[in-house]
N, C-alpha and C positions, 0 to 999 in steps of 0.2 A: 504494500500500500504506500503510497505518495502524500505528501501534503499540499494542499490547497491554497490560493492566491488569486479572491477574488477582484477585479478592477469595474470601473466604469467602463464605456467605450465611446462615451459620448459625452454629452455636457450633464454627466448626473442625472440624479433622477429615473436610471434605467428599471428600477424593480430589483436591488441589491438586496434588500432586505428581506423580501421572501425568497431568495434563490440560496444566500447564507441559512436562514432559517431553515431551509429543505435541504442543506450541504447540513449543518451542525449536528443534526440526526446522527449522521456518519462520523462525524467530527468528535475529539473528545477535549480540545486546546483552540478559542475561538481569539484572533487580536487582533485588535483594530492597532493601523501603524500610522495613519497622518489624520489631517483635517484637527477639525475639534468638533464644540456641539453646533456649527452652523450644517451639519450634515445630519439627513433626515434618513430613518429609514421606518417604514410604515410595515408590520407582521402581522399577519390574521391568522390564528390560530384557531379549531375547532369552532370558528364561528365569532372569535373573540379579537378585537381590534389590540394591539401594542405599540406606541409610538416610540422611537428611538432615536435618540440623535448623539450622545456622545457614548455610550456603552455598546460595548460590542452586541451582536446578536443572538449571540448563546445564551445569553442573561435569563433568558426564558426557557430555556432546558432546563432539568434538573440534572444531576451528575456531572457537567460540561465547567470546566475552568476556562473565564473569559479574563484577558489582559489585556489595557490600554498601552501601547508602548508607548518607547522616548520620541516616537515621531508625532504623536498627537499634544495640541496644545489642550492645556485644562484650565478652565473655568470650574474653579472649586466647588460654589456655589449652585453652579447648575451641574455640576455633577451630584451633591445632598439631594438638590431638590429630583433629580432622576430616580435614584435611591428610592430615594422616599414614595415617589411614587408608584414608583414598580412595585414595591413591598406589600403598597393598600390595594394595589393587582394581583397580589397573590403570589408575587415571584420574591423569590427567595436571594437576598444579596448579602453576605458575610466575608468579612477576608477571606475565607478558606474557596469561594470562589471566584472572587476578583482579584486581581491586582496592578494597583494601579506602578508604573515604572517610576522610580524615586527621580529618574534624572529625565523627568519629564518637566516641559516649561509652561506658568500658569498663565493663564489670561484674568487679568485685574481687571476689577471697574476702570480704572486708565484709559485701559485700551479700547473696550466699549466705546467711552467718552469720543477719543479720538477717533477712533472710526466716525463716529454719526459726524464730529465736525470736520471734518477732511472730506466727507460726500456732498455737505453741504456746500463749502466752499467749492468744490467742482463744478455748482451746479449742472449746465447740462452738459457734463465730459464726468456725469459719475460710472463707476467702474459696475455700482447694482451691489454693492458687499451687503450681507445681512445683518452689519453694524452691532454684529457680536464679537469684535475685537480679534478676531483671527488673525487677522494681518500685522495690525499695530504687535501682537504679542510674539508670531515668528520674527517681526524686524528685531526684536528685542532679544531673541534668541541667535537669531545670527551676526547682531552686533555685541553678543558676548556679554549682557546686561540682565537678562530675566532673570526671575526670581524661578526657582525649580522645584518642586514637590519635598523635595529632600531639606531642602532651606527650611522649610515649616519647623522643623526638630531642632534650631539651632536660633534664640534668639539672638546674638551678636551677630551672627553672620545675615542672618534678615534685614534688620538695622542697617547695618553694611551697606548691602544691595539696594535696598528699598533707598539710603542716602545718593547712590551714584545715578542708579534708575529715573528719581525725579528730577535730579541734576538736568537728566537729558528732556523727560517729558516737561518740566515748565516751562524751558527756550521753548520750544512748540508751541505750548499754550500759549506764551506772552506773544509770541511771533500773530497768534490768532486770534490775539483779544481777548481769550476766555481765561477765568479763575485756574489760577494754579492750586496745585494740590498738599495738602498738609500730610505729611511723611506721617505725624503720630495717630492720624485717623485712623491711617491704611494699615500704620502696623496693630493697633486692637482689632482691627476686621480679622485681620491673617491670624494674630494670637488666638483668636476666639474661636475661631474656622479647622486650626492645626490638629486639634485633638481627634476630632472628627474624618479628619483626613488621612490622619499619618495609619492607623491602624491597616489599611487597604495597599500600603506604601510597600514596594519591593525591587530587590534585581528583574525586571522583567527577561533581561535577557538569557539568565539563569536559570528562572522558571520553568522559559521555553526548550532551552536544551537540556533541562534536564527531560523533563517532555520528548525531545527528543529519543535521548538516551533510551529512555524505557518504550519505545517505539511506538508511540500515540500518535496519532493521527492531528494534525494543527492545519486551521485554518485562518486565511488572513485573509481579513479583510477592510477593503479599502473605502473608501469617502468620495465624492464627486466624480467627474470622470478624466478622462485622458483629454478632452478637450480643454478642459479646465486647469492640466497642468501647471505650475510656475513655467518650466520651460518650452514645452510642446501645445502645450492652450494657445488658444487665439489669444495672447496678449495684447495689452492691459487686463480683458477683460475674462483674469483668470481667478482661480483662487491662488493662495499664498504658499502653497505645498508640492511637493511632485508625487501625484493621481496615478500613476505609472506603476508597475507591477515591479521594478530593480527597487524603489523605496520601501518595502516590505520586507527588504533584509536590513537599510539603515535607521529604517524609526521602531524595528522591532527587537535589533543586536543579534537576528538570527543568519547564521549561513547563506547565504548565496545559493551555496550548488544542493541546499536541501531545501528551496524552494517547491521546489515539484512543480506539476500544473496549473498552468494562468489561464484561469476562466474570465472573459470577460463578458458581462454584462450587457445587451445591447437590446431595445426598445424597437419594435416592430415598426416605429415611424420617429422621428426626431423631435425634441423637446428643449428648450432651453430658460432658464429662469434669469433675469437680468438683463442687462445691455450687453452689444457687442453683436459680431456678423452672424449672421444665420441664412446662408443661403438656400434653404429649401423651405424659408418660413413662410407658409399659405397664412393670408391675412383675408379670408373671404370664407363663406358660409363652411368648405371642407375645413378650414382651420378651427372652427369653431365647434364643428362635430368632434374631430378628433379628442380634442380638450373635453369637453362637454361627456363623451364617451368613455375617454383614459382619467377623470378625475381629475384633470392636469393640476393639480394645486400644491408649493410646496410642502412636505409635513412638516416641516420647523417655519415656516417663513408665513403659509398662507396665500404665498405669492401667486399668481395666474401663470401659469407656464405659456409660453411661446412653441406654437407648434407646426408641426408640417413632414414632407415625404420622406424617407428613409433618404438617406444620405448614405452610400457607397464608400464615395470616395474618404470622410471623413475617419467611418471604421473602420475600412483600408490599411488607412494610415493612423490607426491608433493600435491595429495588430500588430503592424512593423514596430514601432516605437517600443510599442510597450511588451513585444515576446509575448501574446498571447496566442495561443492556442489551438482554444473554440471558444465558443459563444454560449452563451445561454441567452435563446432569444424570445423573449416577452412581450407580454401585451398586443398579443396577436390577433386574438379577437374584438379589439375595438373596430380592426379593418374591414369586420364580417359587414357585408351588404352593400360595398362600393361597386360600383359597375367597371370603375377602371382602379389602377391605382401606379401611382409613378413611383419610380425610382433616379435616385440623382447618381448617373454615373461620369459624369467628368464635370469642369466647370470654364464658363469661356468667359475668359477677362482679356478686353481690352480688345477683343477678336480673336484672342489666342487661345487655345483648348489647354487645358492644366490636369493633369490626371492624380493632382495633390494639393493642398490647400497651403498657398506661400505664405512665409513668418509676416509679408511685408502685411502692414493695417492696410494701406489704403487699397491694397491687391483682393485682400478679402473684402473688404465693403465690397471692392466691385466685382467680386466673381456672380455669377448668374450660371444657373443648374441646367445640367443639362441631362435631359429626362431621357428616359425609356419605359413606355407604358404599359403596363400587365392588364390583363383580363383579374376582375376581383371574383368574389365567390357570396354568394349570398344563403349557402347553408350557414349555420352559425358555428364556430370553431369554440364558444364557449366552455370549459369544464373537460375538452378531451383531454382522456390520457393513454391514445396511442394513435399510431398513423393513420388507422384504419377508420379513425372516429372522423381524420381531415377530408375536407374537401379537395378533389383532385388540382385546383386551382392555386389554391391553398401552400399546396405542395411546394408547386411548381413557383412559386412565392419564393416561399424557403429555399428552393434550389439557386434560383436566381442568387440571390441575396448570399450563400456561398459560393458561388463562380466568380462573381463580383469583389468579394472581401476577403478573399483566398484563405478561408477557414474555415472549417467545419460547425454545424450545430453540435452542440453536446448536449444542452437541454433546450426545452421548449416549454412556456408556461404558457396555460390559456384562461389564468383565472388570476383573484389572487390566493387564489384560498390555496396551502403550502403542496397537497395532493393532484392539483390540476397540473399536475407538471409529465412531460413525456421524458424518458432519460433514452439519450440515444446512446449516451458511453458515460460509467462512472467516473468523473476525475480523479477520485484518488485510487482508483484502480489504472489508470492511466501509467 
């Protein structure tokens, strides 16, 4: 058996969370390795709704030991408040099944702060962040400043930090007019918050290879998507992390070459939450079924997603990037009853056919899709769970759609419910 490495493959949003959830069964070691809690993942269980955004997805197994690695930033705070409510759900959270990585970095009210006032002052050049501090709290991690999980345990050294940290955050504030911050505030929130916290506190990377060692099954998984990357996303208009399937060995401290299988994540038709390019984005009556159909609404955010035709070229190029695999492809049934249905397989900017989406901004604003159109299927693909339930059209969908993306399905969801799923190959049997 193998271990698992689930990704996005799109701009998030793909249906990660029941595909984890239906992996975790299998799974005995669940880790989330980037993002924080501006990532959503929505599990229906037995008929029963679970919202998640910064705990892994095993959290709702029983038996299953879930770890937040050193790649994930932590919002203290809404991490209790998770806790807490998973608990009055019925799910069980003790150290003995989480743990959180000590040399993991916190997101402060600070950073919060600064997010909402850095979007504002963008006005209309904002990037769409969910002004949960994600970003402000990686700059602060990679300028060698955060405050880290582990600092809880250590009031001088908090002190410390928390003195150099605002050093930096007031030029900011004062640079933008607003209230700087009183260092003795911050450290009674921290003191008060620590106890609560530190118990869940550990070597994450130890954990997992010891996990290793004793040959358990680990799955990792990941936050937003490959479009979304720091480096491979349509930047600006990315998150603050790399979405990519090689970041699950540095935000988790685990092996490299005992990764195993990169499942990636990919949504029957294209989705995006915030600003920035979207070239297969239908703004007319099919854009508004889709959404209307797929639920399209962020689970942390609330947001309206942005929607439109599968995009080829995009998951393409987010297989090459990111070494994945196959797919696990969802939300399939929303497209039940179209009489046609497109696919975006190249894109023509400027007159020019581009069979990849360039780093340059002004290249993607102006790329325009360039279609090829399928016969749809008007039996309903709802709730099957095998090929024979599909429609022959259906099929011929999904075929398309790996000839195109030069990768195999592995799974197929037509529901969200965790059983409506078709396995065509187990990954960690892989």
């Amino acid at each position: 058996m193998t271990n698992v490495v689930v990704v996005g493959s799109q701009w998030g949003d793909e249906g990660k969370g029941k595909i984890v959830d239906w992996l975790s069964e299998r799974a005995e070691v669940v880790t989330r390795f980037q993002g924080g809690h501006n990532a959503g993942h929505t599990l229906v269980i037995d008929g029963k709704t679970y919202k998640l955004s910064l705990l892994p997805s095993g959290v709702v197994r029983k038996g299953k030991l879930s770890v937040i690695g050193n790649g994930v930033v932590i919002d203290p705070w809404a991490l209790l408040e998770e806790i807490e409510r998973l608990r009055g759900e019925g799910v069980s959270l003790e150290p003995e099944n989480l743990v959180v990585a000590e040399n993991a970095a916190l997101i402060l009210p600070l950073h919060s702060n600064l997010d909402r006032v850095r979007e504002t002052a963008r006005g209309n050049s904002k990037i769409g962040t969910t002004g949960r501090g994600i970003g402000p709290a990686y700059e602060d991690k990679v300028g060698r400043r955060a405050i880290r999980v582990c600092d809880l345990a250590d009031r001088e050294v908090l002190e410390d930090k928390l003195r150099h940290l605002l050093f930096h955050h007031n030029a900011i504030l004062r640079g933008l007019g607003e209230t700087e911050i009183e260092a003795d505030g911050l450290l009674a929130e921290l003191l008060e918050i620590a106890p609560r916290i530190l118990p869940y506190m550990g070597a994450a990377w130890r954990v997992i290879d010891e996990a290793r060692l004793d040959g358990r099954r680990i799955l990792f998984e990941g936050a937003q998507g490959a479009m979304l990357d720091i480096d491979h996303g349509t930047y600006p208009y990315v998150t603050s992390s790399n979405t990519v399937a090689g970041q699950a060995a540095a935000g988790s401290g685990f092996a490299l070459r005992g990764l195993g299988y990169v499942l990636g994540i990919t949504k029957s038709y294209t989705t995006r939450v915030g600003s920035g390019p979207f070239p297969t984005e239908l703004e007319d009556a099919t854009g508004v079924l889709l959404g209307e159909r797929g639920r399209e609404f962020g689970t942390v955010t609330g947001r309206r997603r942005r929607c439109g035709w599968f995009d080829a070229v995009l998951v393409r190029q987010a297989i090459k990037v990111g070494g994945i695999d196959g797919i696990a492809l969802t939300k399939l049934d929303v497209l039940d009853g179209l009489e046609t249905i497109d696919i975006c397989t190249g894109y023509d900017i400027g007159g020019d056919r581009y069979d990849y989406l360039p780093a340059s901004m002004a290249m993607q604003a102006a790329a325009q899709p360039v279609y090829e159109t399928l016969e749809g299927w008007q039996d309903s693909t709802e709730g099957a769970r095998s090929w024979a339930e599909l429609p022959a059209t259906a099929i011929k969908y999904i075929r398309r759609i790996e000839e195109l993306i030069d990768a195999p399905v592995t799974l197929l969801s037509t529901s969200p419910e965790r059983d409506d799923t078709i396995m065509v190959k187990d990954p960690f049997a892989a």
